[in-house]
C-alpha angles and dihedrals in degrees: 000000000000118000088264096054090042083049105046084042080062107043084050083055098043104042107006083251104170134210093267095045084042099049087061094066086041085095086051106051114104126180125218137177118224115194111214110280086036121141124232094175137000134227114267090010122108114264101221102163138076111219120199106192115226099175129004142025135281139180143187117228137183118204120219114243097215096044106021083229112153115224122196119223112163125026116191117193132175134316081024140098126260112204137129085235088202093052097041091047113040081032087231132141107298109247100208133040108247111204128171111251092203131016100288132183121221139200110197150168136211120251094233091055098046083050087048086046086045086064092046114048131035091209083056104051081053093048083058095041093048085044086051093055095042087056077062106048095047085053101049088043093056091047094045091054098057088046105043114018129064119238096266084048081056101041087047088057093048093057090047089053099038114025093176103042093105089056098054105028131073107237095236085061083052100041084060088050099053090037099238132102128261098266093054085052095056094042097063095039091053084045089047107051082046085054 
């Protein structure tokens, strides 16, 4: 199956877009390597495009002033958007650095012709309302996580979400993203694959 196709069989998923509907963003689709270390969008700079991964791993980061410490806060992986959702959707200043982790492959559209796309289709406008929800979603989610589940609850949901993460990411990169340091890490997987 090419990108196009990968990407049209999401979007139906996603957002019941259908090949018509579909057929209208096909002019707007553009395709970019990243090599790993790569960045899709900088901190402090608008994020403008919608990226749909066909291959690779991203993530979005924010670095600590006093320590210089990077601290992982979105991944993104294949078969799944990359986008800093506030950024792409109020159209303001990015607040993380977001850097492919591998080398990764993107399809991906221009605010200003998915907003065209927005006036003339129906299916569209839901396809930006769903993605909306979904900003929010991976956010509260992402909240929810630090506040009510424990790190092995954590590290469970990031497998779900991402299966091939371990094969791809260094652990420290996943250690920032769960919150806790290398040795606790080690310590679930080691509890869970006895398990």
């Amino acid at each position: 199956m090419g990108e196009i196709e990968k990407l049209a069989t999401a979007l139906e998923a996603f957002a019941g877009l259908k090949a018509n509907d579909f057929q209208l963003s096909t002019p707007f689709w553009q395709s970019k390597n990243y090599q790993k270390g790569e960045f899709y969008n900088e901190h402090r700079n608008i994020c403008k495009n919608l990226g749909f991964i066909t291959k690779g791993v991203f993530r979005s980061y924010t670095i600590d002033e006093k320590t210089g410490e990077e601290k992982n806060v979105f991944l993104y992986s294949t078969n799944g958007f990359v986008v800093t959702f506030k950024s792409f959707i109020n159209q303001t200043p990015c607040d993380y650095y977001t850097q492919a982790m591998t080398d990764s492959s993107v399809i991906f559209i221009n605010i200003i012709d998915l907003q065209s796309l927005y006036q003339r289709s129906h299916q569209w406008e839901k396809f930006g309302r769903l993605l909306a929800q979904e900003a929010f979603n991976v956010t509260m989610t992402r909240i929810e996580g630090f506040m009510f589940k424990t790190p092995e609850e954590r590290y469970l949901d990031l497998i779900q979400q991402h299966p091939d993460i371990f094969n791809s990411v260094p652990l420290y990169h996943i250690s920032s993203y769960l919150g806790i340091q290398g040795p606790s890490l080690s310590r679930i997987r080691k509890r869970i694959s006895g398990k």
